[in-house]
BALOBA-1460 file (C-alpha; in Angstrom, 3 decimals):
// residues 105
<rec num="1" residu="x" x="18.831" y="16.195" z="-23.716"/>
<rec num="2" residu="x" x="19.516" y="12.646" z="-23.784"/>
<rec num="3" residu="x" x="17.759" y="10.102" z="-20.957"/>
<rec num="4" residu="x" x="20.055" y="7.381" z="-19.675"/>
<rec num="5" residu="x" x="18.504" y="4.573" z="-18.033"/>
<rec num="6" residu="x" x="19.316" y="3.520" z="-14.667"/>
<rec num="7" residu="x" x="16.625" y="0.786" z="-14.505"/>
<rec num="8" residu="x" x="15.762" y="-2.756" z="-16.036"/>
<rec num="9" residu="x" x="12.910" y="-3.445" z="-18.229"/>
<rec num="10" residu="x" x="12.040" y="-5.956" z="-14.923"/>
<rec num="11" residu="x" x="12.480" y="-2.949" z="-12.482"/>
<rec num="12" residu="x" x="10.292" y="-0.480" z="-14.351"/>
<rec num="13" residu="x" x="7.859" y="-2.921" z="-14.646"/>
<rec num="14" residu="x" x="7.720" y="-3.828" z="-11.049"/>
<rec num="15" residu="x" x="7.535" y="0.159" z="-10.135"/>
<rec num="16" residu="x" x="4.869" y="0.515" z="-12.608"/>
<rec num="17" residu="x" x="2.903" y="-2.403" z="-10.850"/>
<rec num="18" residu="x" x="3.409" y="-0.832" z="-7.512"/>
<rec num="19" residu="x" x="1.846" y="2.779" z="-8.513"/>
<rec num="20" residu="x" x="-0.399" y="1.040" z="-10.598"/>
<rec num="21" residu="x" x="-1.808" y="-0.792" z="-7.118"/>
<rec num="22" residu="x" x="-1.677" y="2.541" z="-5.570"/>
<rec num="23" residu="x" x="-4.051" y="4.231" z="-7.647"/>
<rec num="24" residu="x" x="-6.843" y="3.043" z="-5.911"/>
<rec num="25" residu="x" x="-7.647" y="5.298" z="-2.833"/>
<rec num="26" residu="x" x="-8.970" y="2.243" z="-0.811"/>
<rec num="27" residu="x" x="-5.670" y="0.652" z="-1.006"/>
<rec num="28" residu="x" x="-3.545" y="3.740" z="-0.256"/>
<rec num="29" residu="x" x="-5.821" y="4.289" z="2.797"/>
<rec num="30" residu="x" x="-4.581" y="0.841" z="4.024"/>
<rec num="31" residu="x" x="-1.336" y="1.333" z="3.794"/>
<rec num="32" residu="x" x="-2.048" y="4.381" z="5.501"/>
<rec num="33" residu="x" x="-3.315" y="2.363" z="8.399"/>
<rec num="34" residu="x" x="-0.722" y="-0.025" z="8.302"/>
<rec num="35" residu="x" x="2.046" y="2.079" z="8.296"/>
<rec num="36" residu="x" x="1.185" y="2.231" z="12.443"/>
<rec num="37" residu="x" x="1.574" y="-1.445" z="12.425"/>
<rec num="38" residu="x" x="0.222" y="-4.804" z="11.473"/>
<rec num="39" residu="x" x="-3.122" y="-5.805" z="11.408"/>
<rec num="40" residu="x" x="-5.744" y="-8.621" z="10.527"/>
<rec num="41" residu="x" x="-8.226" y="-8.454" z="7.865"/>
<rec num="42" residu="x" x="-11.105" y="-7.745" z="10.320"/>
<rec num="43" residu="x" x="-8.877" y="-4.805" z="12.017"/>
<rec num="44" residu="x" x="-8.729" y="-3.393" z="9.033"/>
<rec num="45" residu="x" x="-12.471" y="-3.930" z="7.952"/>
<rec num="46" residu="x" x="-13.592" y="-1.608" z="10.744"/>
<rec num="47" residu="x" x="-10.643" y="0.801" z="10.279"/>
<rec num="48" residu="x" x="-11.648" y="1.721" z="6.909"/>
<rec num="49" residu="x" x="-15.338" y="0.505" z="7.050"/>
<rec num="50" residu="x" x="-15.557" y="-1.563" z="4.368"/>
<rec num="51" residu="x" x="-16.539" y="-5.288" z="3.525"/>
<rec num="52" residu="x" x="-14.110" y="-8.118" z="4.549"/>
<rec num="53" residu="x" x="-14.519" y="-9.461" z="0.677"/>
<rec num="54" residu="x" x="-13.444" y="-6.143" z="-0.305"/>
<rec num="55" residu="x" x="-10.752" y="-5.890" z="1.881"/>
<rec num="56" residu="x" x="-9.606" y="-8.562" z="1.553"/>
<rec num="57" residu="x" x="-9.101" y="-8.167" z="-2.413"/>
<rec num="58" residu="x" x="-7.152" y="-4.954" z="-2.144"/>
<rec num="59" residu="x" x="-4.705" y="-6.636" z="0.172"/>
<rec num="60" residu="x" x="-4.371" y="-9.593" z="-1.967"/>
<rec num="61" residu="x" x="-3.387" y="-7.154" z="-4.706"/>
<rec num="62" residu="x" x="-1.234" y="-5.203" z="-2.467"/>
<rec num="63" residu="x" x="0.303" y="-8.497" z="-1.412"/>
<rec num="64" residu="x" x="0.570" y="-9.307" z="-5.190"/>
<rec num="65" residu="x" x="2.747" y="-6.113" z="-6.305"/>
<rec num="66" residu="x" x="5.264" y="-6.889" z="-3.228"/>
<rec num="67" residu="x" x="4.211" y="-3.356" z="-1.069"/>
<rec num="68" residu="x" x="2.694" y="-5.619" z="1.526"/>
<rec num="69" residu="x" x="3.714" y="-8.881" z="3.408"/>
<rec num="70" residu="x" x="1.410" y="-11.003" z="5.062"/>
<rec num="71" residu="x" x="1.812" y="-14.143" z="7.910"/>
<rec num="72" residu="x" x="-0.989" y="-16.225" z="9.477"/>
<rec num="73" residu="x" x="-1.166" y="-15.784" z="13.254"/>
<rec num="74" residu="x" x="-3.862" y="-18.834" z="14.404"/>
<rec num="75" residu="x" x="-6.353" y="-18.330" z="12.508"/>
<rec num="76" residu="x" x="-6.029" y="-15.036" z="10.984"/>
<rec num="77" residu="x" x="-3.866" y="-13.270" z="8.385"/>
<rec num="78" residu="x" x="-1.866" y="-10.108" z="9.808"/>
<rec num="79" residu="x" x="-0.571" y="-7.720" z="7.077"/>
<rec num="80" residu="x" x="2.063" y="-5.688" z="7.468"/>
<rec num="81" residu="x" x="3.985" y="-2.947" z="4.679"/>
<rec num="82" residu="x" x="7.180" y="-4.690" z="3.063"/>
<rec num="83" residu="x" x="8.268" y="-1.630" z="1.346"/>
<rec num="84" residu="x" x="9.186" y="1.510" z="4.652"/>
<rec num="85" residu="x" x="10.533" y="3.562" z="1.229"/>
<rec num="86" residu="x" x="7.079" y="3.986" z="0.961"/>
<rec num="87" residu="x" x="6.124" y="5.648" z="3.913"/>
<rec num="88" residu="x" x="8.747" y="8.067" z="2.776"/>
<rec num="89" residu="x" x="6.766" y="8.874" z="-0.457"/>
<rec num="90" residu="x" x="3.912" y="9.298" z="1.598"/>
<rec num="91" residu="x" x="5.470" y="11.933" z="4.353"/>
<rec num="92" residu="x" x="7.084" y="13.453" z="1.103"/>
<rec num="93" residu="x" x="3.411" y="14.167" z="-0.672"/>
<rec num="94" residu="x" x="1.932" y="14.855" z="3.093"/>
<rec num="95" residu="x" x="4.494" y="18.002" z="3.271"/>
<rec num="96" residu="x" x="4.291" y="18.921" z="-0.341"/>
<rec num="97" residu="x" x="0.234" y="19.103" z="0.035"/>
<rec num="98" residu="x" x="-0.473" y="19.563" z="3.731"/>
<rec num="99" residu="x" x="-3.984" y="20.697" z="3.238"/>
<rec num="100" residu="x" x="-4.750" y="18.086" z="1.261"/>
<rec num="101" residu="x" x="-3.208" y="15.088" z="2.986"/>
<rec num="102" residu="x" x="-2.760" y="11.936" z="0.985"/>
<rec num="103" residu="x" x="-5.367" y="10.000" z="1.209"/>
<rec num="104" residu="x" x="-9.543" y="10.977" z="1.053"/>
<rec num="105" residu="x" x="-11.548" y="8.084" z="1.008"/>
C-alpha cells in the first residue's frame, strides 16, 4: 500500500502544532468554554478556576498555533475560537466516547 500525500511539509507542520497545543487538558477545556462564545481572560479564570498567569499562558499558546483569535475590548482581551472545524472534532470524539466526554480537568 502506497501513501500519497495530500499535504505540505508547512501544512503538516501547522496540524502537528495545533494537536500538539491540544494535548494539554487545560487548554482543551478552554476551548471547550469558548466554543459558547467569547470571553475575557478573567471570564475564563473563574470558568475553569485557575490563575490569570496561567490562563493567560495557555491562551497565548492557543493564540500562537492559530486555534484561537483574540481582540482588545477597553481594557481587556476577549478570545474567541478561529478554527469552528474544531468544534466538529470535538462533537465527533463527544459521540464516539459519550461516557467519557472530551475533556476531564
Amino acid at each position: 500500500m502506497q501513501i500519497t500525500h495530500t499535504s505540505s511539509e508547512d501544512s503538516l507542520h501547522m496540524q502537528t502544532s495545533i494537536f500538539k497545543a491540544l494535548g494539554q487538558p487545560i487548554r482543551l477545556l478552554l476551548v471547550q468554554h469558548l466554543r459558547h462564545g467569547p470571553a475575557t481572560v478573567g471570564a475564563l479564570t473563574r470558568q475553569v478556576d485557575r490563575d490569570f498567569s496561567t490562563v493567560s499562558r495557555h491562551l497565548a499558546e492557543l493564540e500562537r498555533v492559530g486555534i484561537l483569535a483574540k481582540q482588545r475590548q477597553g481594557t481587556s482581551i476577549c478570545y474567541s475560537v478561529r478554527l469552528p472545524c474544531l468544534g466538529l472534532l470535538l462533537d465527533c470524539l463527544d459521540q464516539q466516547y459519550p461516557d467519557q466526554g472530551t475533556c476531564h480537568v
